[in-house]
Every structure is written in C-alpha cells, then in structure tokens.
C-alpha positions in Angstrom: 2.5 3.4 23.5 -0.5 1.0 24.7 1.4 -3.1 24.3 -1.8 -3.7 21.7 -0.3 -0.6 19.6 3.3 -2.4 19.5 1.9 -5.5 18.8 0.2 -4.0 16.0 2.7 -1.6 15.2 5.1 -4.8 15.0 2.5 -6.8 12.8 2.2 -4.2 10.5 5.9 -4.0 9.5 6.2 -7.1 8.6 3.1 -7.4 7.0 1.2 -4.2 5.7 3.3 -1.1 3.2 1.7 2.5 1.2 3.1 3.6 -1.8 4.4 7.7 -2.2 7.2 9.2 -0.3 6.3 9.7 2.6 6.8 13.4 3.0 4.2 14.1 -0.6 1.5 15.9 -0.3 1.5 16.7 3.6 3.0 17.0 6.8 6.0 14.8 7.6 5.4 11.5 9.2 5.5 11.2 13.6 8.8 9.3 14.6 7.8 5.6 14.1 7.0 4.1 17.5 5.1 7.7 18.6 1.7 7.4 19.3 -0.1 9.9 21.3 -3.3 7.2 22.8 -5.1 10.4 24.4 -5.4 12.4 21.1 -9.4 11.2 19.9 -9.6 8.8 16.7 -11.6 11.7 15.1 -9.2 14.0 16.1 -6.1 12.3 15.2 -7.6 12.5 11.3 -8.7 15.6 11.4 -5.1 16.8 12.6 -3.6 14.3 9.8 -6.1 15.6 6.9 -4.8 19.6 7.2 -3.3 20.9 3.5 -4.7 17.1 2.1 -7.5 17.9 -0.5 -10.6 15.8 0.1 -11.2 13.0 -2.6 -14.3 11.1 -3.6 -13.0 8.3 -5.7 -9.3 6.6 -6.7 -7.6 7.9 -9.4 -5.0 6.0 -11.6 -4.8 2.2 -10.9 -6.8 -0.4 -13.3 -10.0 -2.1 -13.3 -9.3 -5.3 -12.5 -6.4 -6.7 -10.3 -5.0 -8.1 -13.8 -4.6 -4.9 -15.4 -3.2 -3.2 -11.9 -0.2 -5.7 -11.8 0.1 -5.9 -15.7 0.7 -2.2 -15.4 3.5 -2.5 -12.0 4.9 -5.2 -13.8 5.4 -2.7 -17.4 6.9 0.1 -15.0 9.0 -2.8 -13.3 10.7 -3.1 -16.6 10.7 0.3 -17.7 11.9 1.8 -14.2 9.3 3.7 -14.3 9.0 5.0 -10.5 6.6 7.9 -11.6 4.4 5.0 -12.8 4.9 3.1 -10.3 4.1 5.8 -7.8 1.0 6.3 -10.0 -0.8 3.0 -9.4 0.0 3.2 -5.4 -2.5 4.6 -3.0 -1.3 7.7 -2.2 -2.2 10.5 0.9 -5.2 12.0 0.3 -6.7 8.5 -0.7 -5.6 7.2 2.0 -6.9 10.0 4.5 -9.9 10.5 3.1 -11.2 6.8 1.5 -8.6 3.9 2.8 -8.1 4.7 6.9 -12.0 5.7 7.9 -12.6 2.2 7.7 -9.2 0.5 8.0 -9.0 -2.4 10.2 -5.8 -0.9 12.0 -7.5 1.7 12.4 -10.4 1.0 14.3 -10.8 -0.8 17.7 -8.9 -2.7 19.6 -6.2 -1.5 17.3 -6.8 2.5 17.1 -3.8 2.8 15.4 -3.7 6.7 14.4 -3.5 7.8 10.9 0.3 9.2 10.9 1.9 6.0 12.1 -0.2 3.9 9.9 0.8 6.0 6.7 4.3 6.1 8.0 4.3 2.6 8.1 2.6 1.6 5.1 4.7 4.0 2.8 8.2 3.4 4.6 7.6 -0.6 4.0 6.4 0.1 0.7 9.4 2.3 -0.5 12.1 -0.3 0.5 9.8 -3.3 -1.5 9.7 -0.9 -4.7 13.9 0.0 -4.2 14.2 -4.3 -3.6 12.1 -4.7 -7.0 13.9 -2.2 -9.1 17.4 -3.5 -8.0 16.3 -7.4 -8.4 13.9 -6.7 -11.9 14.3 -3.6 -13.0 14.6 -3.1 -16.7 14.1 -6.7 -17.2 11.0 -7.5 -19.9 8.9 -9.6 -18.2 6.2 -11.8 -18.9 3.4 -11.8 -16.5 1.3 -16.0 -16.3 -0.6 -15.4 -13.5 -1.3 -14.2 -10.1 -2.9 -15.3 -6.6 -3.8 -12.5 -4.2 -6.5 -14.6 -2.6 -9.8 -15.5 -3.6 -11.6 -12.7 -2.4 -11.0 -9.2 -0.7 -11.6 -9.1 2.8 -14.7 -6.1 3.0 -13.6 -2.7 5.2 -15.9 -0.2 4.8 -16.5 0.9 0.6 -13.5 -0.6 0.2 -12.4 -4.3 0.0 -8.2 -5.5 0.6 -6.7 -8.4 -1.4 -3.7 -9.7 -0.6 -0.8 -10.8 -0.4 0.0 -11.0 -4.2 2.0 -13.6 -5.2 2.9 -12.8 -9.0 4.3 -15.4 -12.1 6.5 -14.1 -14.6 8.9 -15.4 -16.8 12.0 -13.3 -17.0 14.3 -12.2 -20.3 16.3 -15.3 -19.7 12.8 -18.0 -20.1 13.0 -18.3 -16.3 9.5 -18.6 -14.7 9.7 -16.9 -11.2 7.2 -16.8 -8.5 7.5 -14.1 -5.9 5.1 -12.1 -3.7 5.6 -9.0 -5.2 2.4 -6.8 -3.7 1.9 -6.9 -0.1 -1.6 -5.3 -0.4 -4.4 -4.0 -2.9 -6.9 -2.1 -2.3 -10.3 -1.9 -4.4 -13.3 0.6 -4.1 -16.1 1.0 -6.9 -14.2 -1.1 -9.6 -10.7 0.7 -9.5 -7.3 -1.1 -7.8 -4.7 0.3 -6.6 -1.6 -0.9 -4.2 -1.7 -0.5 -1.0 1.5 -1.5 -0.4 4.6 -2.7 -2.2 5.5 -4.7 0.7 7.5 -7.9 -0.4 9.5 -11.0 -0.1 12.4 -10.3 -2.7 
C-alpha cells in the first residue's frame, strides 16, 4: 500500500462510514488494508461493479435532509434495522452514482472502490449497533439538526456532513450528538452515507 493510501485509509476510519452489510448485493469485501496500486482506477470499478445492477437515480431516502433524519430517527425508536438499512446508500448506488466522483476516489487519493465500500459500511454498521444499544426503542423528539451549511459538490452529487442531531429523549432530556457521519444528495433525494458517529 502507497503511505498516501494509509493516510487516507487511516482518515477515513475515523471519519467517513456506508450503510448495508457489507457482503449484500456483491462480492465480499478485500481484507481491509489490501490495495492492489497497479490495478487501473477504471479497472478496479469495473472489477467491483460485476453481479451489481446499474442504477440511474437513489431510491428510498427523503427529500430534504429533515425528512432523511426524521425518518433514521422513527426507525431509531422503532428498531427498525430494515428501515434503517433503507435510507442508507447501499452497493449499486454507491458503484454506480456515489464512487465515480468520490473525492477518495480520485487523485492523489485513488482509493479503489472495494476498500472504500469496506470502509464506509464496516464504520457505518458499528455506529447503527452503538445507536440501537444507546436509543433504540426510545420515542424521540427530533429540535433540530446542523450538518453544515452547504454540501461540498462531487460530481452530480453533493456530501453534507457531519450531522449533529437534537432530540429530546422519553425522559424530557434534550441530547445533542453527531448521529450521521455523512449524507449524500443527488437530484433532490438524501440518503446516508454513513452512520459513522460519536455515541
């Protein structure tokens, strides 16, 4: 592995998560820390895009970045992992609309597709395990949010985040916590990237 591939490799688990198991709907994962640098970009997705049926659009989420955590926040309290599966990115948007233009996966970064996955859905499934131990089948009021002011532009699509989410809980208790690592938003739908938090 290239010492810019660690480093991002490194920034991206403590930073960046995705949001199905990671064996759905494809090919299991590499071994985290294996990258292959002389394998093409183009290649590399072609290779990673095999038995994933292309897609044109996201399906699921919400509208609005509102309505997307108003939804995570309903399956929060119903432990609803199906749902909250639901309103994640999941492979074949990822292959085919979210990594083209991914900032970790362009240059100087080149991070290739199966490591990026594997890291966004590995961090992802430990933040949705930490939610549902900490909140799970709580009812819980959503105030606000703040996951920026704007989405920083990559490619069609545009990534907001980190999302720090207020709630009161069933005992009147307001609580502030970045819930939502990532979200990602092309043509008016959101979705999570990642469920990456701080819980």
């Amino acid at each position: 592995m290239r010492i810019i591939e660690l480093a991002v490799v490194i920034a991206l688990g403590a930073t960046v998560a995705g949001c199905e198991p990671s064996s759905a709907r494809g090919a299991a994962p590499p071994a985290a820390g294996r990258v292959d640098s002389i394998i093409p970009r183009e290649e590399a997705l072609r290779r990673f895009r095999v038995g994933v049926p292309p897609v044109t659009r996201l399906e699921g989420g919400a509208s609005s970045i509102d309505g997307l955590i108003a939804a995570v926040m309903r399956a929060l309290g119903t432990r609803d992992t199906a749902a909250l599966a639901g309103h994640a990115l999941d492979r074949a948007e990822f292959a085919w609309l979210y990594y083209p233009t991914a900032r970790q996966g362009l240059p100087p970064y080149d991070v290739e597709p199966g490591l990026l996955w594997f890291l966004l859905t590995s961090r992802s499934e430990r933040g949705v395990r930490r939610a549902l131990a900490v909140y799970g089948g709580q009812k819980l009021r959503v105030l606000g949010h703040d996951c920026g002011s704007a989405g920083s532009p990559e490619g069609e699509n545009a990534v907001w985040g980190p999302c720090t989410v207020r709630w009161r809980d069933e005992r009147g208790d307001t609580v502030s916590q970045r819930l939502l690592s990532q979200v990602v938003e092309r043509d008016g739908r959101y979705k999570v990237l990642s469920y990456g938090n701080k819980l």
